[in-house]
KEGU-310453 format. One record per residue (C-alpha): residue in three letters; x, y, z. Coordinates in steps of 0.001 Angstrom, whole numbers, plus 500000, padded with zeros to 6 digits. Each point is the difference from the previous one (the first is absolute). Example, Ala and Ser with C-alpha at 12.3 -4.5 7.8 and 13.67 -1.06 7.14 Angstrom:
// KEGU-310453
@residuo->ala	px->512300	py->495500	pz->507800 $
@residuo->ser	px->501370	py->503440	pz->499340 $
***
This chain:
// KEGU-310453
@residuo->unk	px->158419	py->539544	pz->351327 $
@residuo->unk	px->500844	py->502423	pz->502259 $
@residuo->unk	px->496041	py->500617	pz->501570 $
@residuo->unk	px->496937	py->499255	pz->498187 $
@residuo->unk	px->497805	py->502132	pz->501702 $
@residuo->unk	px->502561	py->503208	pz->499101 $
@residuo->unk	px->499862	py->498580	pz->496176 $
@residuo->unk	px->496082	py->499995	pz->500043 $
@residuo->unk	px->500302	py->503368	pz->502002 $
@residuo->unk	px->502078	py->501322	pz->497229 $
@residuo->unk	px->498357	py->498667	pz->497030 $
@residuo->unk	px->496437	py->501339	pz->501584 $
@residuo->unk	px->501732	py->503365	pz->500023 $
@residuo->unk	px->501320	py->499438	pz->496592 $
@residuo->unk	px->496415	py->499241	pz->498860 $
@residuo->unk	px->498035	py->502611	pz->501782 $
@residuo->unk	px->502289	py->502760	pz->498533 $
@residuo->unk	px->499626	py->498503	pz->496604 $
@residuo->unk	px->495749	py->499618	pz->500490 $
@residuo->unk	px->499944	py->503610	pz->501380 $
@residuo->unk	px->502071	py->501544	pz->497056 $
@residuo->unk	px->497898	py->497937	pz->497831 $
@residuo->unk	px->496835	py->501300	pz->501546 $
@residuo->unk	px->500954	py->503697	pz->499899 $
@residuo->unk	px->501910	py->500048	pz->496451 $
@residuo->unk	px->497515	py->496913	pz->497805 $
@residuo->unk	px->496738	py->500266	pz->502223 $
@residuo->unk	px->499076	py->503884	pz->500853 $
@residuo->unk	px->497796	py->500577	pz->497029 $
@residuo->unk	px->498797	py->495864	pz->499772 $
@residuo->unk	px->498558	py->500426	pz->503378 $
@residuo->unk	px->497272	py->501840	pz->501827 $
@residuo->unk	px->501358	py->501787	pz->503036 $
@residuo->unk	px->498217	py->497683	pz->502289 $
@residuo->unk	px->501818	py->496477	pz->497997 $
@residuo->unk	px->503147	py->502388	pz->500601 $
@residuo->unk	px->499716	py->500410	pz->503047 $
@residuo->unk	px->499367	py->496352	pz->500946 $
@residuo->unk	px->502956	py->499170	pz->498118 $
@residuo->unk	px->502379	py->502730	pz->501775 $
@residuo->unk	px->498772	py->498094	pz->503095 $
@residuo->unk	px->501336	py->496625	pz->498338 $
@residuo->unk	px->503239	py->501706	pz->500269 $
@residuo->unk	px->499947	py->501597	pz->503144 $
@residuo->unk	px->499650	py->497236	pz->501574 $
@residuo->unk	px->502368	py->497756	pz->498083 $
@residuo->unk	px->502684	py->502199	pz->500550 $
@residuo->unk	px->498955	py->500435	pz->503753 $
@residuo->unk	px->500454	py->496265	pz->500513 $
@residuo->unk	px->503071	py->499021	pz->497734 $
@residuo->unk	px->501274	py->502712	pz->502628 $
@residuo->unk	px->498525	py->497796	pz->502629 $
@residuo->unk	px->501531	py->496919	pz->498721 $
@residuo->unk	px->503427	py->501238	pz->500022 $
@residuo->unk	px->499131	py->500811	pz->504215 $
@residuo->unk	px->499023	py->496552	pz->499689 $
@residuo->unk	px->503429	py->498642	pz->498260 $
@residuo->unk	px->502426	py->502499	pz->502325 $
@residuo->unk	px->498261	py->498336	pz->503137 $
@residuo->unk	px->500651	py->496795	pz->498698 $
@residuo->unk	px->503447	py->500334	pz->499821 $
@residuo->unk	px->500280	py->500791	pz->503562 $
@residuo->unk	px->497439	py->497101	pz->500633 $
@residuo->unk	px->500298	py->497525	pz->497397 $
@residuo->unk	px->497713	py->497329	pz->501605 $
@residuo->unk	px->497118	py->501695	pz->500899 $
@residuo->unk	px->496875	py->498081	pz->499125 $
@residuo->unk	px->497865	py->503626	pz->500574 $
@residuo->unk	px->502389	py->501952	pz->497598 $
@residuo->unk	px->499547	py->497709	pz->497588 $
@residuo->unk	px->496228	py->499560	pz->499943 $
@residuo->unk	px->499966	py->503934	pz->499961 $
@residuo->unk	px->502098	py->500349	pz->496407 $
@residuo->unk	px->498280	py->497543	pz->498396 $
@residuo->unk	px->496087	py->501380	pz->501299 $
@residuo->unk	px->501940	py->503779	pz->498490 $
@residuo->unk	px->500840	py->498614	pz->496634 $
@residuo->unk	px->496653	py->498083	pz->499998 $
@residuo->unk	px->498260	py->503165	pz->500554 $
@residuo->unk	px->501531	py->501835	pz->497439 $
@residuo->unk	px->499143	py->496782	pz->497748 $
@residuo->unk	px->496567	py->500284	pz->501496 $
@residuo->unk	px->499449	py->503608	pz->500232 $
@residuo->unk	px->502093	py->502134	pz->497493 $
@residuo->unk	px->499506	py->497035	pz->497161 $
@residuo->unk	px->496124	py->500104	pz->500551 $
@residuo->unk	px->499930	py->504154	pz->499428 $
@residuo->unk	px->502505	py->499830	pz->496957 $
@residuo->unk	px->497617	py->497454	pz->498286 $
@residuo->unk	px->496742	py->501626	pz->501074 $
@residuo->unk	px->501021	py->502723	pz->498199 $
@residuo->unk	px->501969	py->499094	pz->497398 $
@residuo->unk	px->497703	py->497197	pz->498715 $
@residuo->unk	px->496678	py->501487	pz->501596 $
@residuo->unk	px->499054	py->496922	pz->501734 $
@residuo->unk	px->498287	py->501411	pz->502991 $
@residuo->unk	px->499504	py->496965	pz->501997 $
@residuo->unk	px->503854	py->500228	pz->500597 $
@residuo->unk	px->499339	py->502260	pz->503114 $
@residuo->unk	px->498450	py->497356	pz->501648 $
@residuo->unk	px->503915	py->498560	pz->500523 $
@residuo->unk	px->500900	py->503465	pz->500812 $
@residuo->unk	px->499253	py->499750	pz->503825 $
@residuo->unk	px->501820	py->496483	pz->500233 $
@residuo->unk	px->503113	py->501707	pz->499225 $
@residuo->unk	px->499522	py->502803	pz->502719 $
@residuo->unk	px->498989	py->496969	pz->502560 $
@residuo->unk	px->503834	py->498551	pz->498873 $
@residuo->unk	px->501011	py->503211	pz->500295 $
@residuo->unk	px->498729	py->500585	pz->503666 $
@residuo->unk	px->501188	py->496741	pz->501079 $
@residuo->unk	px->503383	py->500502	pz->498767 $
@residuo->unk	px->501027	py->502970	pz->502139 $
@residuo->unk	px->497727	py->498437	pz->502817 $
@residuo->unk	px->502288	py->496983	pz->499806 $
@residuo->unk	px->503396	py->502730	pz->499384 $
@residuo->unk	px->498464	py->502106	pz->503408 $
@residuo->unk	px->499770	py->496542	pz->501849 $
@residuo->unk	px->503969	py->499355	pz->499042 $
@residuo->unk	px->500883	py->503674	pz->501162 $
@residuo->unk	px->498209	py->499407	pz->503373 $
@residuo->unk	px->501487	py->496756	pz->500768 $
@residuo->unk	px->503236	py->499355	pz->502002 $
@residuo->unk	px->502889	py->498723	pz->497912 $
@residuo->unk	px->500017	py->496771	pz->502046 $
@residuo->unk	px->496026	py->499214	pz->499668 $
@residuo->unk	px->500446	py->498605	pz->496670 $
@residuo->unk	px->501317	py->496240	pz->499613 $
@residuo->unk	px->502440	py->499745	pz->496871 $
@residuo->unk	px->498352	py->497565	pz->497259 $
***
């Protein structure tokens, strides 16, 4: 396997394009505009971070040891577990305790590019290979 956090990048992508068709084509007249709109935001930010994971994969080619690079893609795909997941089945199944998980996934999300800003700031030598 070539990079794992590009494959999850890319099947994220593949997913959020899918979910967002799938919201605008089989959902529009199932859902209230406000359930729509949560769900749009499901995608938004799936697609945002798949993006973000394939920063996180590029980087890692150029760094392929770094302990901070690879906390950071696995807090981004957690938080589109986390985050996306919770809105898709909030509205999908109605289950409005879901959004409780919601902000866990935008904590993941935070720390990830916290952890990807702390790897752009450091010096190339300040990192001991593992």
């Amino acid at each position: 396997m070539r990079s794992l956090f590009l494959m999850l990048s890319a099947l994220m992508a593949l997913v959020a394009v899918a979910m967002g068709a799938f919201g605008a084509h089989g959902l529009k007249q199932l859902l209230t505009a406000e359930m729509l709109a949560v769900y749009q935001t499901a995608v938004t930010y799936q697609m945002w971070h798949a993006l973000g994971l394939g920063l996180i994969a590029v980087c890692s080619r150029a760094s392929p040891a770094s302990t901070l690079l690879r906390w950071a893609g696995w807090l981004m795909f957690t938080g589109i577990l986390l985050f996306s997941g919770s809105l898709y089945l909030l509205v999908l199944l109605k289950l409005k305790w879901l959004g409780m998980i919601t902000p866990l996934g935008g904590v993941a999300f935070i720390l990830a590019w916290l952890l990807l800003l702390v790897f752009a700031a450091k010096d190339d030598n300040s990192e001991p290979a593992t």
